[in-house]
MISEKE-234627 format. One record per residue (C-alpha): y, x, z; residue in one letter. Coordinates in steps of 0.02 Angstrom, whole numbers, padded with zeros to 5 digits, always signed. Each point is the difference from the previous one (the first is absolute). Layout:
BEGIN
YXZA
...
END
This chain:
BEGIN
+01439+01349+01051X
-00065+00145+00099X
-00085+00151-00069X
-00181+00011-00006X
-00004+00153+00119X
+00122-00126+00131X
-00126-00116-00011X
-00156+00109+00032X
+00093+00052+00131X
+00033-00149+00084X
-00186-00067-00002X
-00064+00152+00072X
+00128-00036+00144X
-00075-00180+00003X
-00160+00049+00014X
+00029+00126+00129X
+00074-00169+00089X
-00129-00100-00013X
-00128+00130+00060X
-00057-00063+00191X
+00141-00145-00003X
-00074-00156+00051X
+00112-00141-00066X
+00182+00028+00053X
+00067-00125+00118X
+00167-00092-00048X
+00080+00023+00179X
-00030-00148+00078X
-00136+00029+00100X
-00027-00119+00131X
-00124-00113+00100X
-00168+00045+00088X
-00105+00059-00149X
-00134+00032+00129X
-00011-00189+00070X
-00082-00048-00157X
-00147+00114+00003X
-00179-00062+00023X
-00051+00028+00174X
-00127+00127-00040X
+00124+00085-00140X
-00103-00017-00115X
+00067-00058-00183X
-00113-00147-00057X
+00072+00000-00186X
-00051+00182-00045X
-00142-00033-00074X
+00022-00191-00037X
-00077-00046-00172X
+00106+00038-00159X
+00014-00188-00038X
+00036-00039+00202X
+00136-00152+00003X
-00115-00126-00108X
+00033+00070-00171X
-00142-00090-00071X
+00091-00170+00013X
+00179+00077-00044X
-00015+00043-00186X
+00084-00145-00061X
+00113-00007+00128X
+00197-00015-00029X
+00083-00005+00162X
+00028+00081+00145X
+00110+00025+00140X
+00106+00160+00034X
+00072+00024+00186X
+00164+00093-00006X
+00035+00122+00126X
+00184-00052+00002X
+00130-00136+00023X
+00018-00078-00156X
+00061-00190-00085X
-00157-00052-00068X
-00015-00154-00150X
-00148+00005-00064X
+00034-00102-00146X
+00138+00115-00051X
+00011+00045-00179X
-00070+00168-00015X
-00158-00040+00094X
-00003-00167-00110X
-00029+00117-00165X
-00115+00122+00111X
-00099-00157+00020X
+00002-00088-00184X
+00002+00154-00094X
-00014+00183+00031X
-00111+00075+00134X
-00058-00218+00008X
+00016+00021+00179X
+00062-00095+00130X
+00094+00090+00163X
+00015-00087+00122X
+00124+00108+00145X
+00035-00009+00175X
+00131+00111+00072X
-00011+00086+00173X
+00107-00089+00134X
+00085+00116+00137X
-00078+00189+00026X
-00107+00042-00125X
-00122+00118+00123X
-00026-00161+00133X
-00020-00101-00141X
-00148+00114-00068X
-00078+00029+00164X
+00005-00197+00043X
-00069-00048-00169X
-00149+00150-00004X
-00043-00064+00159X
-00023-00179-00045X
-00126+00012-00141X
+00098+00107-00115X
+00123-00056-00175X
-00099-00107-00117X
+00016+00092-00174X
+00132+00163-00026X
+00132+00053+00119X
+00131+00105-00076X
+00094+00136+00136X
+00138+00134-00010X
-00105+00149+00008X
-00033+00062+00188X
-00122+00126+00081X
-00013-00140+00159X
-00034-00152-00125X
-00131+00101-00115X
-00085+00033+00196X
+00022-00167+00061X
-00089-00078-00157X
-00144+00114-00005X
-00040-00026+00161X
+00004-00163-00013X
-00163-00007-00123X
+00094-00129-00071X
+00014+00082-00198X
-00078+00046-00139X
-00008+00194-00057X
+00071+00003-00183X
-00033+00160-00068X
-00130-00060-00118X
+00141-00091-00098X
+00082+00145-00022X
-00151+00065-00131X
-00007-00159-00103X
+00133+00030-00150X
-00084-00122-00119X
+00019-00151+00137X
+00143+00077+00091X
+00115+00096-00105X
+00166-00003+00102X
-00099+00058+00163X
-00105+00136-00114X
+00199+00049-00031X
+00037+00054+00188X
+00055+00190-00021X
-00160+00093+00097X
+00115+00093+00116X
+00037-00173+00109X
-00170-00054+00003X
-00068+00174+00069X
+00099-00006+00130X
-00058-00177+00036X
-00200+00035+00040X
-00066+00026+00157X
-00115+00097+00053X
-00131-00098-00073X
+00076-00016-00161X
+00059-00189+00016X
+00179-00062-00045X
+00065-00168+00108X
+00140-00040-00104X
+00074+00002-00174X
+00147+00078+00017X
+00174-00071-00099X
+00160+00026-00027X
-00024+00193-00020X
+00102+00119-00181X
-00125-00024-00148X
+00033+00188-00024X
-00006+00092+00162X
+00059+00146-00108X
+00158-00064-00060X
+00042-00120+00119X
+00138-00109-00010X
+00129+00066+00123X
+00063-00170+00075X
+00179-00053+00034X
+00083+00171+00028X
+00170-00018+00077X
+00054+00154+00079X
+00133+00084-00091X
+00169+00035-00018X
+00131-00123-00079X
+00165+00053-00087X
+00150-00107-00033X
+00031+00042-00180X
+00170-00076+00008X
+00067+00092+00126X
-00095+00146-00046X
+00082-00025-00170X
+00177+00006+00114X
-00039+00165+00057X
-00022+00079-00192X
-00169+00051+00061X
-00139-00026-00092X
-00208-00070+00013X
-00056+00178-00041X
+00119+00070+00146X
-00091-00096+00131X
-00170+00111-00071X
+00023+00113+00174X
+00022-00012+00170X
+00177+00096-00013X
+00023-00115-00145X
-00003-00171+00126X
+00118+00097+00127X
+00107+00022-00128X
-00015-00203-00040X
+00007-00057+00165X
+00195+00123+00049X
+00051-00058-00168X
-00031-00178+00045X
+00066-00001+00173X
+00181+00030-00092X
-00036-00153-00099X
+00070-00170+00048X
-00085-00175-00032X
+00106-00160-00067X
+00063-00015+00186X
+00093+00169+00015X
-00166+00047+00122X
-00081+00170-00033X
-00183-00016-00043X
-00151+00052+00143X
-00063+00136-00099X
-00187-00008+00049X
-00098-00139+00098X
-00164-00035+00029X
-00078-00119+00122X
-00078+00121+00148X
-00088-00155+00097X
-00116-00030-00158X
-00033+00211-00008X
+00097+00015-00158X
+00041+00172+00044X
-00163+00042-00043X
+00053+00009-00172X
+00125+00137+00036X
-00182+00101+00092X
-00084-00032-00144X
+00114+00067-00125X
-00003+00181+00111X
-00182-00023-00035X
-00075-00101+00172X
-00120-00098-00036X
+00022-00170+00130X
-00131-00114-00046X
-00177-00042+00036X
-00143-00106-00057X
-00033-00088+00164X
+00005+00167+00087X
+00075+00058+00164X
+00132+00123-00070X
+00076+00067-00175X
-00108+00155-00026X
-00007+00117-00165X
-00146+00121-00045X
+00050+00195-00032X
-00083+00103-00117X
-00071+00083+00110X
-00082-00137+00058X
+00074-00050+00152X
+00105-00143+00045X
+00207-00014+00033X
+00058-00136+00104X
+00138-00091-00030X
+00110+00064+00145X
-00084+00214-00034X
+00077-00021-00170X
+00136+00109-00008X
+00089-00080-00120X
+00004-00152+00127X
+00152+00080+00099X
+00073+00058-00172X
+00026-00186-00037X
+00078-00049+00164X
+00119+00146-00008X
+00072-00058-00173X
+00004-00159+00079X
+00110+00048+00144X
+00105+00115-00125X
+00037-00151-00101X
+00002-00094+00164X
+00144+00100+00074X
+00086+00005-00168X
+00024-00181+00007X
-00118-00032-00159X
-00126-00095+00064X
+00035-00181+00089X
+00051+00055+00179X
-00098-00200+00051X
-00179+00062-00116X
-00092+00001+00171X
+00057-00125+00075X
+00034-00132-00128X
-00131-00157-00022X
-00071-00064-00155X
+00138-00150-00003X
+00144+00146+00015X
-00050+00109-00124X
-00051-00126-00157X
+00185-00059+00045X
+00070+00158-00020X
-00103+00027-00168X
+00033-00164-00084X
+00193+00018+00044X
+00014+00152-00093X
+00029+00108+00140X
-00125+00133-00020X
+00013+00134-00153X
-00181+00052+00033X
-00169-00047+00073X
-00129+00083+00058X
-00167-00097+00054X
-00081-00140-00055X
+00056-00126-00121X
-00072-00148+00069X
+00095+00040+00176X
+00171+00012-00121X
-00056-00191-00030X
-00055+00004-00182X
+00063-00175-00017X
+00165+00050-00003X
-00006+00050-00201X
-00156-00103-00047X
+00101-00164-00002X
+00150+00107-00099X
+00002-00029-00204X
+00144+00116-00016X
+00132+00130+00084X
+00084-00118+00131X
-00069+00069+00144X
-00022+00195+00084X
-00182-00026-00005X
+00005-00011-00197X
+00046+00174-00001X
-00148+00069+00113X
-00090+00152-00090X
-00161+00092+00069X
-00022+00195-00040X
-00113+00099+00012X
-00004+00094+00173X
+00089+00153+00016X
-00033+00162-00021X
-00018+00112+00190X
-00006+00194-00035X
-00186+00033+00066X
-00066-00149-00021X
-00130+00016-00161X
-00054-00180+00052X
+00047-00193+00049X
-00082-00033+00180X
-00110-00164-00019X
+00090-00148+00066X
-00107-00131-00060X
-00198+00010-00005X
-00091-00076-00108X
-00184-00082+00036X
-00083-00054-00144X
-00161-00051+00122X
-00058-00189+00005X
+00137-00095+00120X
-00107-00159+00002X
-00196-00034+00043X
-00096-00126-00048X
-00152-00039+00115X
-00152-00128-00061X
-00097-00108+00124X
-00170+00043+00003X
-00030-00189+00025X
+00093-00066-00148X
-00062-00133-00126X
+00143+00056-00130X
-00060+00183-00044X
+00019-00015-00163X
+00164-00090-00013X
+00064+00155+00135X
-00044+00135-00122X
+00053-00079-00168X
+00157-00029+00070X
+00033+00168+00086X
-00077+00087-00159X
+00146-00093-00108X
+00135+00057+00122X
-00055+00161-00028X
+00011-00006-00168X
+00056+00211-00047X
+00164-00067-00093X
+00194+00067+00026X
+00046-00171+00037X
-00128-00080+00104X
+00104-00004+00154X
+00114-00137-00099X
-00157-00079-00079X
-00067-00013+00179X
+00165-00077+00050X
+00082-00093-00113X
-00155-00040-00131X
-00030+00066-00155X
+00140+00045-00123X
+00028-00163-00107X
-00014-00157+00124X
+00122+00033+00108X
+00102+00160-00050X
-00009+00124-00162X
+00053+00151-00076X
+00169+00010-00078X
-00063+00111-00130X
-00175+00084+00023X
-00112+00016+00116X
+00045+00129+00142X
+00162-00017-00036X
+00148-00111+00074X
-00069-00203+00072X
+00084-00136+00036X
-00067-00174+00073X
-00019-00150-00134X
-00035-00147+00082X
+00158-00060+00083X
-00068-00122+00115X
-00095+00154+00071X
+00138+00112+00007X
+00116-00106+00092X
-00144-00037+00132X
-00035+00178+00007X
+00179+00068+00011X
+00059-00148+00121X
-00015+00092+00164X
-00085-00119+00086X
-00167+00029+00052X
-00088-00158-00002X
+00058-00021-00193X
-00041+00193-00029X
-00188-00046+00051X
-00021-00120-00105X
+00032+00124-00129X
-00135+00138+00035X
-00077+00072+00168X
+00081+00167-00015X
-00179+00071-00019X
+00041+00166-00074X
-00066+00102+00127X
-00189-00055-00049X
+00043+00112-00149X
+00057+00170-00048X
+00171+00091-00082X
+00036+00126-00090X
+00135+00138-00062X
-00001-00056-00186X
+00097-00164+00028X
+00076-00087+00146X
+00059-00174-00006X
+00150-00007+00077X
+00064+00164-00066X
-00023-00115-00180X
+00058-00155+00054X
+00095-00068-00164X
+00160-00058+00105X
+00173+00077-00050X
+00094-00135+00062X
+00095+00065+00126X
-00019+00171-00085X
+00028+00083+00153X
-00169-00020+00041X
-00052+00120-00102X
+00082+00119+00103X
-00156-00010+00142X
-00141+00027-00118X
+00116+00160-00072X
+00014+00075+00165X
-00161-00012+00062X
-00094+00066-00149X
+00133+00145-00014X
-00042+00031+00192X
-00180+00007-00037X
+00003+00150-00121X
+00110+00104+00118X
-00115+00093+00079X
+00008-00084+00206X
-00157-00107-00054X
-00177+00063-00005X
-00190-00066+00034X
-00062+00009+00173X
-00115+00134+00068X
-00105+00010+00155X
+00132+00089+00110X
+00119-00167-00045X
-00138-00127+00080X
-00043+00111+00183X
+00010-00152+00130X
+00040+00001+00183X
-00152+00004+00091X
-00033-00144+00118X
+00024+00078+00192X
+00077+00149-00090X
+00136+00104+00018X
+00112-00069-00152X
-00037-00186+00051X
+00061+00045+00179X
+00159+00132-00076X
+00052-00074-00156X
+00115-00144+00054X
+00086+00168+00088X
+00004+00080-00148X
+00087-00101-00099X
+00135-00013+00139X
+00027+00169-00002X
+00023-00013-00176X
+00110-00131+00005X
+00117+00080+00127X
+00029+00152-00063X
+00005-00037-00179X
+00164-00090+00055X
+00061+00149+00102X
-00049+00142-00138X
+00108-00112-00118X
+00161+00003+00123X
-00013+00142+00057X
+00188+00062+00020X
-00021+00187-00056X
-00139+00130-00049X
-00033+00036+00201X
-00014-00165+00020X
-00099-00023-00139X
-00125+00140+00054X
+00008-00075+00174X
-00073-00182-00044X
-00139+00105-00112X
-00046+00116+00150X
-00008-00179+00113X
-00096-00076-00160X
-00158+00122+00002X
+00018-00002+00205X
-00019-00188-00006X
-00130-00002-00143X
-00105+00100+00130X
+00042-00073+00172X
+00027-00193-00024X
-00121+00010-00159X
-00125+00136+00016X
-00003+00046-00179X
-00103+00173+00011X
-00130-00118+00085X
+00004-00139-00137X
+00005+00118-00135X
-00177+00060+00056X
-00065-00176+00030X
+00084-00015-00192X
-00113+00131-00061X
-00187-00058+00086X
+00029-00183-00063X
+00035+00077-00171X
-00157+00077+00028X
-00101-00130+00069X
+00075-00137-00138X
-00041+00106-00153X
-00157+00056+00050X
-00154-00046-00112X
-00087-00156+00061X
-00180+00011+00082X
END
């Protein structure tokens, strides 16, 4: 639990983010927003009356239909939305999934008289435009006010809806699928670390607590190159998987940041106030020189850059690597989930925390999180079924730890429990369910429940799957270990505005960026193998020659700065 002083902190930083953000776009921004506008561009729905979509007749109503943005396997009989119907909220969904692009899907129904009830979309700055201009929904903001009919929407943390409102004041959407505690959010699947072998570290005589420093894992990785595995072959010290980035663990441990929130490039604020990009930071050559050093030393996996996915989870779940740096999931976290025991290398897998660099006070961020809605949920201003929209939404919304797996799965006690007390570990209890459920087929999944979590919200105080009351194979165990260990470590934090600056269209970093990354790309691998220090210096002189020739950095860093500018700016 944080201090109170961390978590002062933090909100101020999230209201300095929300200040003159319009709703953040998810990143997949596509489609002609414009070809839905009314031909005079005016917006019909402004000031459409507060009970607009025949209200009057929907009080008693119980069903409605919900357009999903998405491909999905729809039964609408399946068991979950059986109990939504005969029980708790008492109302009937009825769902149709999106079939092909989602954007020419959107434009093509808009244009033909609009969705009948609720459409539910992955949150996007181009479908937010596209269905205002249609005139084709209902503002919601009012809802937002009415705790005593609405008490899950009332529950919305203010900070999301602010940055919802126009310039009128009017919200188009409820949002979903956003942290309950924007404060303390929950820091998702963090998978970015690095992974011991404790049995051969136990070989070496070394220790967990030697591995504490950077001079502590060289020391690992020379002492494990003299070790031997069962077939008389010496062990590849270090690997990692470059094609998936996972060097960017390695950065971040020197203290370089390399993530973003759906922004253009890593970038860090100073205290002074200014910003470091990713390739500026200092520390960013620091990490590819100890890189090459290990590199030339024969430490690291001479094939890291060039291996593919398939090469390198071989390598790992044959026992051939003493130490891994990157992600977990690229390892292939299967490998010790369906283990119950020590019979296999991948039993022995250990995460610590990252190493020590002299200079470097702190982790750079390698994972970022957004605790901002993912999800919108737009309302047709013609609908019959207002009512049975909001009661439903307004129960998804419900302000509980677990009402991601309520809005999932149903309510604890028809078709899972807890083991032991509530918040703690769950397991499912009806077996017909289960088997349906866990059968990997999809058609026999949907008959289950509509995977309709992301109509509701999550939070840091309990995740299900990290409680998931299966030790059988214990091995599995092992995932939900790692990742939660990860997430205290210090490479995850919450996003800020600098994390969300987007290419603007006809701008320089939409027309540079694809040459950026190739840069990248082709001297990351050259820094790495670089034969000697000349060398070495060489490929970084040709580095910041190529950032500004092929990619025009100086020039995108100062397109960097006006967007910041123009995207945080308060809103007229």
């Amino acid at each position: 639990m944080k201090v109170l002083t961390a978590r002062k902190s933090m909100a101020l930083g999230l209201a300095a983010l929300m200040l003159g953000l319009t709703a953040c776009s998810s990143g997949n921004d596509g489609g002609n927003a414009a070809s839905n506008a009314p031909a005079d561009g005016t917006n019909q729905t402004a000031n459409a009356p507060a009970n607009a979509g025949g209200s009057g007749d929907s009080a008693g109503s119980k069903t409605f239909k919900l357009w999903l943005g998405w491909t999905a396997t729809i039964n609408n009989d399946s068991m979950v939305q059986k109990y939504w119907r005969e029980h708790e909220p008492g109302i009937d969904v009825q769902l149709e999934a999106t079939q092909g692009d989602a954007m020419t899907a959107l434009n093509l129904k808009l244009n033909t008289g609009g969705f009948e009830d609720a459409a539910l979309f992955n949150r996007s700055d181009i479908v937010n435009s596209s269905m205002i201009r249609s005139s084709s929904i209902l503002p919601v903001e009012k809802y937002f006010d009415m705790p005593d009919q609405y008490p899950g929407l009332a529950s919305i943390p203010k900070l999301y809806l602010d940055a919802m409102k126009d310039k009128d004041g009017h919200i188009w959407s409820i949002p979903t699928w956003f942290d309950q505690h924007p404060e303390d959010p929950w820091p998702g699947w963090a998978s970015g670390g690095w992974f011991v072998r404790k049995d051969i570290l136990d070989k070496t005589g070394m220790k967990m607590d030697d591995l504490k420093t950077i001079s502590g894992v060289e020391n690992y990785l020379k002492a494990a190159a003299q070790q031997k595995d069962p077939s008389g072959k010496p062990y590849i010290p270090l690997s990692f998987l470059s094609d998936a980035s996972d060097e960017n663990i390695i950065l971040s441990t020197f203290g370089v940041s390399t993530s973003t929130a759906g922004g253009v490039i890593p970038v860090e604020k100073k205290d002074d106030g200014s910003y470091e990009f990713i390739y500026d930071n200092p520390q960013y050559k620091a990490a590819y020189q100890w890189m090459n050093q290990m590199y030339r030393e024969g430490l690291i996996d001479a094939e890291a850059i060039t291996d593919k996915a398939e090469r390198y989870k071989e390598k790992t779940k044959s026992g051939r690597i003493a130490m891994n740096v990157g992600g977990f999931f690229n390892m292939d976290a299967h490998i010790w989930e369906i283990l119950d025991g020590p019979t296999e290398p991948a039993w022995f897998y250990e995460t610590i925390p990252y190493p020590q660099v002299p200079g470097v006070d702190h982790i750079g961020a390698n994972q970022i999180v957004n605790p901002y809605p993912g999800n919108d949920l737009y309302i047709s201003k013609d609908t019959k079924n207002l009512n049975a929209i909001l009661k439903f939404v307004d129960y998804m919304l419900t302000p509980k730890a677990e009402q991601q797996q309520v809005a999932n799965e149903g309510p604890a006690g028809v078709f899972w429990d807890w083991v032991d007390k509530p918040l703690g570990l769950w397991k499912f209890t009806d077996a017909n369910y289960q088997q349906l459920h866990d059968s990997g087929d999809a058609a026999k999944i949907a008959s289950t429940n509509p995977a309709l979590y992301g109509i509701s919200s999550y939070s840091n105080e309990w995740y299900p799957w990290w409680n998931y009351a299966v030790t059988d194979p214990k091995g599995r165990q092992k995932t939900i270990e790692f990742t939660e260990a990860i997430g205290k470590m210090g490479g995850v934090r919450v996003a800020q505005p600098y994390d969300m600056v987007k290419a603007k269209p006809g701008g320089l970093w939409e027309k540079y960026l694809p040459e950026l990354e190739n840069v990248r790309k082709e001297f990351k691998a050259k820094l790495l193998m670089a034969k000697d220090d000349k060398a070495f210096e060489a490929a970084w002189s040709d580095f910041q020659a190529a950032l500004e020739k092929r990619a025009h950095w100086s020039e995108l860093k100062q397109e960097w700065n006006a967007s910041l500018q123009e995207e945080t700016a308060p809103k007229a």
